[in-house]
ChimeraX commands (.cxc) that place a marker at each C-alpha (Angstrom):
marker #1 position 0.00,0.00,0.00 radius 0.5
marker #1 position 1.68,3.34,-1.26 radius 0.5
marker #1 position 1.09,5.74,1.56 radius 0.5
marker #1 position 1.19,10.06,0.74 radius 0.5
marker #1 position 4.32,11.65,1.71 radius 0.5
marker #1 position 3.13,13.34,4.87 radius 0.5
marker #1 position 1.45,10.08,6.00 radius 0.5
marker #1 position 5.00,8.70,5.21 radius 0.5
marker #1 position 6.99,11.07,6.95 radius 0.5
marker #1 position 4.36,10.68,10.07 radius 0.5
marker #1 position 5.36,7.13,10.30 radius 0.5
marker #1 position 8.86,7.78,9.90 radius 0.5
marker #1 position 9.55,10.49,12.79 radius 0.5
marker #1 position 7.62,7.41,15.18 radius 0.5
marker #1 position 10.33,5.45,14.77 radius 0.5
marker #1 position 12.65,8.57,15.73 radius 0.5
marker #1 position 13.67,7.06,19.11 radius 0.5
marker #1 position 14.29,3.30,18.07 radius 0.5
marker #1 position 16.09,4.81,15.54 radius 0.5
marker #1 position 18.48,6.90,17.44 radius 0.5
marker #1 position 18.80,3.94,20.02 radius 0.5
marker #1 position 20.09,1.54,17.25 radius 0.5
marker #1 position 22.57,4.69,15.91 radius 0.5
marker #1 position 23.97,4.91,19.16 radius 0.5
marker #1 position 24.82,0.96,20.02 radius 0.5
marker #1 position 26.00,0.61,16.16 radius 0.5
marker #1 position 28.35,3.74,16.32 radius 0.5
marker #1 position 29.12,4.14,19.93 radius 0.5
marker #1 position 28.96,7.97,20.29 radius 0.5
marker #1 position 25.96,10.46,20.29 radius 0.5
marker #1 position 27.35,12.73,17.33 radius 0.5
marker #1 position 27.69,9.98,14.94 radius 0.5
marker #1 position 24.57,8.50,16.33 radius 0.5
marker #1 position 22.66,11.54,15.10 radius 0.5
marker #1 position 23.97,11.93,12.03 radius 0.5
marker #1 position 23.54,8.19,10.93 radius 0.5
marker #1 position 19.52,8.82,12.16 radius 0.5
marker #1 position 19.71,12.18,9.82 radius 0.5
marker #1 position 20.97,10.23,6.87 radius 0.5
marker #1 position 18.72,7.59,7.22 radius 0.5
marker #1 position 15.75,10.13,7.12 radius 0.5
marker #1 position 16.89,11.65,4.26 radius 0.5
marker #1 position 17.50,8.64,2.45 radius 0.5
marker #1 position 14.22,7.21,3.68 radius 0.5
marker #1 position 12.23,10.22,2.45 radius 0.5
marker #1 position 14.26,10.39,-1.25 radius 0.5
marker #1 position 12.66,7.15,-1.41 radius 0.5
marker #1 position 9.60,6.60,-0.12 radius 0.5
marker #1 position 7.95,6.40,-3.53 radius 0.5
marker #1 position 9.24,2.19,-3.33 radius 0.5
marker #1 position 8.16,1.49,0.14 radius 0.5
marker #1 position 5.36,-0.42,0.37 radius 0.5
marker #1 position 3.22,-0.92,4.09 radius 0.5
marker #1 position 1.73,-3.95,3.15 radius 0.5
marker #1 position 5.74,-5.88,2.59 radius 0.5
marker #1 position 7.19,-5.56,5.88 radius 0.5
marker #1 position 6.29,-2.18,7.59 radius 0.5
marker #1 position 8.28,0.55,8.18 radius 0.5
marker #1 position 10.22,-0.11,11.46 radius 0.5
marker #1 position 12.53,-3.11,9.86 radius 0.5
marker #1 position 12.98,-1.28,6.28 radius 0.5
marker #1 position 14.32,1.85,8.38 radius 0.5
marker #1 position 16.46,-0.10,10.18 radius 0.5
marker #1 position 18.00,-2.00,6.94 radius 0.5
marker #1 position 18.48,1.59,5.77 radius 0.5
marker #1 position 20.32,2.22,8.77 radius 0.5
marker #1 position 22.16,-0.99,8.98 radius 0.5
marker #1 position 23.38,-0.58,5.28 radius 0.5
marker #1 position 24.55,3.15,5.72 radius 0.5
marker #1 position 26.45,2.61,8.87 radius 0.5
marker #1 position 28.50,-0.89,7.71 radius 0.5
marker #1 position 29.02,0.63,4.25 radius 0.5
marker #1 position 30.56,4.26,5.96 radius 0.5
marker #1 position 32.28,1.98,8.43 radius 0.5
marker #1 position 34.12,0.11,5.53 radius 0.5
marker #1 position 34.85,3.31,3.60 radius 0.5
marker #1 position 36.56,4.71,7.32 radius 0.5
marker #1 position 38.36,1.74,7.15 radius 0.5
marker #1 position 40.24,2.19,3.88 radius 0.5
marker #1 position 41.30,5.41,4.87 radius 0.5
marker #1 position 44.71,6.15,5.66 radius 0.5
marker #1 position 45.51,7.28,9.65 radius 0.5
marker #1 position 47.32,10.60,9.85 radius 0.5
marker #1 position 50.10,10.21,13.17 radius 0.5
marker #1 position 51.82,12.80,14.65 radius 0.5
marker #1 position 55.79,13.51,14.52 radius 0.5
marker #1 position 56.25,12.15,18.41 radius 0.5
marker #1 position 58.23,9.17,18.84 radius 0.5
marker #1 position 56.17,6.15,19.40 radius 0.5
marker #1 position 57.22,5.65,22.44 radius 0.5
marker #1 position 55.80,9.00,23.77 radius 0.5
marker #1 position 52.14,7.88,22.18 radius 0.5
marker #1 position 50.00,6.86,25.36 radius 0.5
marker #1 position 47.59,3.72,24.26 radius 0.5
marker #1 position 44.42,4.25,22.86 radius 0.5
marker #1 position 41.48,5.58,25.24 radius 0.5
marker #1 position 39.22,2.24,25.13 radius 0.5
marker #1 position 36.07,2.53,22.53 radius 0.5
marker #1 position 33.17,3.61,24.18 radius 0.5
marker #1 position 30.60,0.44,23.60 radius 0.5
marker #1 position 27.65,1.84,23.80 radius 0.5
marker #1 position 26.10,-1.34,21.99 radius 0.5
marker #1 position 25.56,-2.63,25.87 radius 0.5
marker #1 position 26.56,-0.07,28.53 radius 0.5
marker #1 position 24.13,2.28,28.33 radius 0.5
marker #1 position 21.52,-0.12,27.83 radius 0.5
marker #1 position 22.20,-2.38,30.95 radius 0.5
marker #1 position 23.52,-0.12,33.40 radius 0.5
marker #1 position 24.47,-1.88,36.43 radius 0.5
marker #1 position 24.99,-4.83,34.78 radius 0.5
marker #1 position 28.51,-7.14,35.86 radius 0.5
marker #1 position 31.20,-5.71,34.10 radius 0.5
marker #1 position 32.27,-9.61,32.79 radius 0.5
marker #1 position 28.73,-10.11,30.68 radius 0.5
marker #1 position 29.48,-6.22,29.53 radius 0.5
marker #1 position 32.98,-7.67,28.56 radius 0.5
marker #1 position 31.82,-11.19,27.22 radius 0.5
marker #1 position 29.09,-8.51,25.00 radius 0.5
marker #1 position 31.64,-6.56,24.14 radius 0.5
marker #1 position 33.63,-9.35,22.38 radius 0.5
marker #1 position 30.98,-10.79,20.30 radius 0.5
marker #1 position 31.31,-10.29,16.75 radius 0.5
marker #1 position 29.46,-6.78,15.74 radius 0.5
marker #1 position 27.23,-8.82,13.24 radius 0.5
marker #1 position 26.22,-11.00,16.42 radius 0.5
marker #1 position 25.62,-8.07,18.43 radius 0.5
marker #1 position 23.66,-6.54,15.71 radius 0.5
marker #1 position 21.12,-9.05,16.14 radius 0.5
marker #1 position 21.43,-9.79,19.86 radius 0.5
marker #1 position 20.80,-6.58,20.35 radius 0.5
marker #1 position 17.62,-6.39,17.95 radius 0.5
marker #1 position 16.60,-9.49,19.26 radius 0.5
marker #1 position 16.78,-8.60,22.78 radius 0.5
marker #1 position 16.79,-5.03,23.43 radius 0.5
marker #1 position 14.29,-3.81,20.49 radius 0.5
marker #1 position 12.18,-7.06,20.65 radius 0.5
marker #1 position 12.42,-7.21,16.98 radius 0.5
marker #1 position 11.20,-10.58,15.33 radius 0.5
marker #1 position 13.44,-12.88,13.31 radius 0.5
marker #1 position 11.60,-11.71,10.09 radius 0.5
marker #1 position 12.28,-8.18,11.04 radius 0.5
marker #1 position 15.86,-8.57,11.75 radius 0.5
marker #1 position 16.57,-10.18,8.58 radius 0.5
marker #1 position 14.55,-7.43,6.91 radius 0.5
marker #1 position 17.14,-4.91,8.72 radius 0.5
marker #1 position 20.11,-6.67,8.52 radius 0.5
marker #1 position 19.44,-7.80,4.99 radius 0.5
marker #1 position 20.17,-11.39,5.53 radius 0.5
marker #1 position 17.60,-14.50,5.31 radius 0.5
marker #1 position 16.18,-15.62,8.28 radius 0.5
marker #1 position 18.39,-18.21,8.52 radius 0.5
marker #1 position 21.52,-16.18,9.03 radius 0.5
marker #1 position 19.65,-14.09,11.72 radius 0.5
marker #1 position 18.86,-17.63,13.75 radius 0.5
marker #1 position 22.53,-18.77,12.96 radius 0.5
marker #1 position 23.70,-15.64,14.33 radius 0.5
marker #1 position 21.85,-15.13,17.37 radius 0.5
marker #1 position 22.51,-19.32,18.35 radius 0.5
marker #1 position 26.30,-18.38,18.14 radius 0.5
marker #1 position 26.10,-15.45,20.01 radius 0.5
marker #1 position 24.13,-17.48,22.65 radius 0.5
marker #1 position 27.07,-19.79,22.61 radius 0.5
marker #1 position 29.41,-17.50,22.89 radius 0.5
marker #1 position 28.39,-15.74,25.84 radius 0.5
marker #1 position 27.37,-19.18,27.17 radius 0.5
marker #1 position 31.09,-19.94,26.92 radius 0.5
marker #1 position 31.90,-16.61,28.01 radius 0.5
marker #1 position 30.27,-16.50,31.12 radius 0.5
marker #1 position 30.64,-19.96,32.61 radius 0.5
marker #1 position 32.32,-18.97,35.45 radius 0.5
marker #1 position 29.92,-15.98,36.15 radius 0.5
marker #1 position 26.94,-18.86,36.35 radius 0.5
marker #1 position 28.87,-20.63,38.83 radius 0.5
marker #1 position 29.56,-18.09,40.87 radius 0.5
marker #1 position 26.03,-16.75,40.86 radius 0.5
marker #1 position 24.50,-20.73,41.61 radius 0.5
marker #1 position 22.97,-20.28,38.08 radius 0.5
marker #1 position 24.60,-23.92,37.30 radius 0.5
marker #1 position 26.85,-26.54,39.39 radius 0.5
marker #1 position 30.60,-26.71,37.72 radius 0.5
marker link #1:1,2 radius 0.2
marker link #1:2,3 radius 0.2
marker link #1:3,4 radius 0.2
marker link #1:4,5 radius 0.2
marker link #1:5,6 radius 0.2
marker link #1:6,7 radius 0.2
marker link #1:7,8 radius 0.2
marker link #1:8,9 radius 0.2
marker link #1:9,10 radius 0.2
marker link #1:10,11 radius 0.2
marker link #1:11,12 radius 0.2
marker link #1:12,13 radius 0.2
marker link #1:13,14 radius 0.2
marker link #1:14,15 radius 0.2
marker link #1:15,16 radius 0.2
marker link #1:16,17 radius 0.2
marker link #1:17,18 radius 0.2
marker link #1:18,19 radius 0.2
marker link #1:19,20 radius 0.2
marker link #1:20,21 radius 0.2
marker link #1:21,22 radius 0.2
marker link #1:22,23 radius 0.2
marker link #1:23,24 radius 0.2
marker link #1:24,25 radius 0.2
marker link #1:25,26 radius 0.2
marker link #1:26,27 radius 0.2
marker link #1:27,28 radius 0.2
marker link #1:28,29 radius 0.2
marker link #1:29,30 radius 0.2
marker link #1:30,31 radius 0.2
marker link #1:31,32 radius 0.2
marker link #1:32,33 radius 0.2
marker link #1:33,34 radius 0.2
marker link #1:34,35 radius 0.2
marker link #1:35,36 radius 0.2
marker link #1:36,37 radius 0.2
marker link #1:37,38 radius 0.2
marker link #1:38,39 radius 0.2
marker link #1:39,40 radius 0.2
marker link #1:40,41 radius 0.2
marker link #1:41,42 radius 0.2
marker link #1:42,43 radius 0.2
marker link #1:43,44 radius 0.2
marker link #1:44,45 radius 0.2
marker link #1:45,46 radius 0.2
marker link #1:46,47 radius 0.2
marker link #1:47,48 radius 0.2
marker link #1:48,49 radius 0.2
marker link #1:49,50 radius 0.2
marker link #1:50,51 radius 0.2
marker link #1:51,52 radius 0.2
marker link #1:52,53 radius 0.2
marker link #1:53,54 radius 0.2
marker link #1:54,55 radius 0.2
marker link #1:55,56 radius 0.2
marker link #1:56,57 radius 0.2
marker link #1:57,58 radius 0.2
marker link #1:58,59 radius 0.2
marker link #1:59,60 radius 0.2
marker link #1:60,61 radius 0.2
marker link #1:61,62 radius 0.2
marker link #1:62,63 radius 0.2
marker link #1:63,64 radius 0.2
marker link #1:64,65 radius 0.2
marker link #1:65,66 radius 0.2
marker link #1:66,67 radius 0.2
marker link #1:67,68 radius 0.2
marker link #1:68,69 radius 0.2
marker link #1:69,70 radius 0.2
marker link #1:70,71 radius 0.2
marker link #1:71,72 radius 0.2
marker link #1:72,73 radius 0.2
marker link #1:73,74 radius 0.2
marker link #1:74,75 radius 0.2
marker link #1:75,76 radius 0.2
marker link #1:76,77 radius 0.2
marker link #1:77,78 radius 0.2
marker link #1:78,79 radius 0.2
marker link #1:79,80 radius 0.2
marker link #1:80,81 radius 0.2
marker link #1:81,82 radius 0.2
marker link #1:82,83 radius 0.2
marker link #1:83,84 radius 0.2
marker link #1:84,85 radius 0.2
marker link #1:85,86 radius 0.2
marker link #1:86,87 radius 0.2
marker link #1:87,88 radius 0.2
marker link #1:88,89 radius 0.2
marker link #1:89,90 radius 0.2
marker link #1:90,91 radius 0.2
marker link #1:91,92 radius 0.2
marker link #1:92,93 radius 0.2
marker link #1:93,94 radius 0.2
marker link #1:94,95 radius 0.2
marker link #1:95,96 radius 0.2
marker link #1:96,97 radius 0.2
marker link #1:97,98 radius 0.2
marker link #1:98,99 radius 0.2
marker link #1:99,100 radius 0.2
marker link #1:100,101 radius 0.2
marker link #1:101,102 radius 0.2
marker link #1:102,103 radius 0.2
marker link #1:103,104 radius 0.2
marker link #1:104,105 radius 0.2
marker link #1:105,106 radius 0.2
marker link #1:106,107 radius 0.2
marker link #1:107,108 radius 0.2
marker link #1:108,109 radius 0.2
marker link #1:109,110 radius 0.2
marker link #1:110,111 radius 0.2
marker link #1:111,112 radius 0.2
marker link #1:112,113 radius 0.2
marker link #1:113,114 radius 0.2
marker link #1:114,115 radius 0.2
marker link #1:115,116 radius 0.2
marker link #1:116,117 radius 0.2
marker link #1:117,118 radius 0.2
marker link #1:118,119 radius 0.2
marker link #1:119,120 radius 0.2
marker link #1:120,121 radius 0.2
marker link #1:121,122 radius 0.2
marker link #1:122,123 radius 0.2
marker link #1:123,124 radius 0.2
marker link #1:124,125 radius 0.2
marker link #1:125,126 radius 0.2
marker link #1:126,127 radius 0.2
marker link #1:127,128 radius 0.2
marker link #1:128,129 radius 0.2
marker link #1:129,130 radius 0.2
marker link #1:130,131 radius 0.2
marker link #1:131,132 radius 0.2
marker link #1:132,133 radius 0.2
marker link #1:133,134 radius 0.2
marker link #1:134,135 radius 0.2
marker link #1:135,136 radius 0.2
marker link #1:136,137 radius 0.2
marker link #1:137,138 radius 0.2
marker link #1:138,139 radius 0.2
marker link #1:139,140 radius 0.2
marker link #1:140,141 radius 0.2
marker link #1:141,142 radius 0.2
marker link #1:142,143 radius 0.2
marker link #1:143,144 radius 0.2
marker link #1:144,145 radius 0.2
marker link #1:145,146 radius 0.2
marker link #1:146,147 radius 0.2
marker link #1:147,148 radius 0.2
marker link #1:148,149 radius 0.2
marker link #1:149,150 radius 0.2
marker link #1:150,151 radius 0.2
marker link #1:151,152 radius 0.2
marker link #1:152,153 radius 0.2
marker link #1:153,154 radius 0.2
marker link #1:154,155 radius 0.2
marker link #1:155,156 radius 0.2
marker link #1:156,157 radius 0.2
marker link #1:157,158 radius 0.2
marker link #1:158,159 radius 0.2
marker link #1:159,160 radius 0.2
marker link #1:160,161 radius 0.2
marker link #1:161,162 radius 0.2
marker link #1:162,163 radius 0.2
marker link #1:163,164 radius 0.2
marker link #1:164,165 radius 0.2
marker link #1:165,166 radius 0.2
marker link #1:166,167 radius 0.2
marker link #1:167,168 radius 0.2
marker link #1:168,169 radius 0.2
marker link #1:169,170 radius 0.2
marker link #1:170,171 radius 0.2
marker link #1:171,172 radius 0.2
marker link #1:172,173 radius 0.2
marker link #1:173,174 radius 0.2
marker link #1:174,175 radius 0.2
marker link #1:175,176 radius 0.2
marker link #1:176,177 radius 0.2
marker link #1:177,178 radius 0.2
marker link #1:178,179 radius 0.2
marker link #1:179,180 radius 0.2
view
């Protein structure tokens, strides 16, 4: 069903906040966040003219918008060359840790080893752990967003399962969750 701009762009700005929530865990910083959400509007409203309500609804196609803009800028950043400064190397300090927002600000006061064991997952894993789980997405609607058959999205959240099973063995013992 072809809906009339403004009854498009109504739709759209409803899905403002899950929007900017996804931005944030996928790039891990508020500015970037809101630009990703302001691209993904403007791509979304250049073209609106091939989304249909009746295919999948508008929350998942968003989403794949955003999911394609942010990997596809992500690989681009990657490519690029890293300017250093003059300083020795051995005057560099390390790197300030990345900010993950993908699972701190989401589960405040959460133990810092399942924050750790999230933080480790694969980003495609957290992608849809984090849909999943946090958003309450469906399977269909996560492979509509991620662009990936269903399969891959059940694949993907089993090995993330597994991996933070694996993870956080020692955590369930230590809480009684299982015996060792």
């Amino acid at each position: 069903m072809k809906l009339p701009r403004d009854q498009f762009e109504r739709l759209a700005l409803e899905q403002a906040d899950l929007l900017y929530r996804v931005a944030r865990r996928l790039t891990r910083q508020a500015d970037g966040a809101s630009d990703l959400v302001q691209e993904t509007f403007l791509r979304a409203i250049k073209s609106y003219h091939t989304f249909d309500l009746q295919a999948h609804g508008i929350r998942p196609w968003l989403v794949r918008i955003m999911h394609n803009l942010h990997f596809s800028r992500s690989d681009r950043e990657k490519k690029q060359p890293v300017a250093m400064e003059a300083a020795p190397l051995e005057a560099l300090s390390p790197p300030a840790p990345k900010d993950n927002f993908a699972f701190d600000q989401g589960f405040e006061g959460m133990d810092e080893r399942l924050v750790k064991a999230l933080k480790q997952l694969p980003e495609e894993y957290q992608t849809v752990l984090l849909l999943w789980a946090v958003e309450d997405f469906s399977y269909k609607d996560i492979a509509e967003a991620a662009d990936v058959p269903i399969g891959t999205v059940m694949s993907r959240l089993h090995r993330a399962r597994q991996k933070l099973t694996q993870s956080l063995h020692d955590l369930a013992v230590e809480e009684g969750v299982i015996r060792k």
